[in-house]
LOKE-681248 format. One record per residue (C-alpha): x, y, z; residue in three letters. Coordinates in nm, 4 decimals, m for minus. Layout:
// residues N
<<X, Y, Z>, "ala">;
...
//
This chain:
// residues 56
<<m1.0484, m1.8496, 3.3315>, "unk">;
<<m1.2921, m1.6972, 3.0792>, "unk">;
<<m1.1886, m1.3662, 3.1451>, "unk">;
<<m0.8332, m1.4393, 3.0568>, "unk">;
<<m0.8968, m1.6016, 2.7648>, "unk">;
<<m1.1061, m1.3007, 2.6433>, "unk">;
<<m0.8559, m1.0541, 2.7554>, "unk">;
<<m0.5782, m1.3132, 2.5450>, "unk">;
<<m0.8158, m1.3199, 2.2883>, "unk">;
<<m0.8843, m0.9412, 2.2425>, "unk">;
<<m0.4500, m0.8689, 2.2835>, "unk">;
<<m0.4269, m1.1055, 1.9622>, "unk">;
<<m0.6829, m0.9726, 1.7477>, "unk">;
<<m0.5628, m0.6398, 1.8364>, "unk">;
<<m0.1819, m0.7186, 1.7586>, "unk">;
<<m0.3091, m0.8994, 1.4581>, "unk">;
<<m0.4688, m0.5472, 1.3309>, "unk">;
<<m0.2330, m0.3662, 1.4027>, "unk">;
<<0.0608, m0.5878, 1.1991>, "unk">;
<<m0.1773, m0.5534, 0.8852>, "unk">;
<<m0.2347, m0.1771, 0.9190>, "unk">;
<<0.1559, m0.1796, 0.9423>, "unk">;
<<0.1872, m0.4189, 0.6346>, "unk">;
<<m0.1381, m0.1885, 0.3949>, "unk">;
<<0.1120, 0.0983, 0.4956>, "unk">;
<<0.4087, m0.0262, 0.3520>, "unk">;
<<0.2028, m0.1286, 0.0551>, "unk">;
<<0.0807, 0.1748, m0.0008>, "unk">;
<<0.4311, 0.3252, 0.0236>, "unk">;
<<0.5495, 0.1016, m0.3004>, "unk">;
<<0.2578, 0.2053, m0.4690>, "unk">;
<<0.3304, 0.5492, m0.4516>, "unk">;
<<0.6694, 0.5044, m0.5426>, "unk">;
<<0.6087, 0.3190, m0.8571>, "unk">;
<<0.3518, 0.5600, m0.9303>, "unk">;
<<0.5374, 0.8422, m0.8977>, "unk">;
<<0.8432, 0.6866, m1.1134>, "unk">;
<<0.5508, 0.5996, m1.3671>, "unk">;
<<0.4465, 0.9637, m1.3900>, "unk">;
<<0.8406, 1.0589, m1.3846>, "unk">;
<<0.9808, 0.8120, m1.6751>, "unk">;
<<0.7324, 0.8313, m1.8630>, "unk">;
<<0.8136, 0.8044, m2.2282>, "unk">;
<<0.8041, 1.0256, m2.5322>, "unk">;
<<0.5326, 0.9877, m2.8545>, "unk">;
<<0.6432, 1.0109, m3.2121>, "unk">;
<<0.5528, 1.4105, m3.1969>, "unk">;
<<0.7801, 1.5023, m2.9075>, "unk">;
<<0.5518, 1.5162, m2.6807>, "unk">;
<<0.4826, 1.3530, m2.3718>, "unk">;
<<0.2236, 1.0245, m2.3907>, "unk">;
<<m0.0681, 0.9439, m2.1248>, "unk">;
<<0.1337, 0.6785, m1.9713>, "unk">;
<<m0.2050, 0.4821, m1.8240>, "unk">;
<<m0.4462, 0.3682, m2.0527>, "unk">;
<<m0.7723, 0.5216, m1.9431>, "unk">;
//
């Protein structure tokens, strides 16, 4: 009985890791879409030129 609950045990943690590594993926996905529209649409400064569009 022990065995089986281990072997349950270990199939859930490992389906439960692998749904969040699927999940910081898609994250990571929008994040480099809205970065890369940041960098993209980025607006113009009074001279013309183009403005840091982060603030550090």
């Amino acid at each position: 009985m022990v065995p089986v609950l281990l072997v349950l045990l270990l199939a859930l943690i490992l389906f439960g890791a692998g749904f969040a590594v699927k999940v910081l993926w898609w994250v990571a996905v929008a994040v480099l879409v809205v970065w890369l529209l940041g960098f993209v649409l980025r607006s113009t400064s009074a001279g013309g030129g183009r403005s840091r569009w982060y603030r550090w």
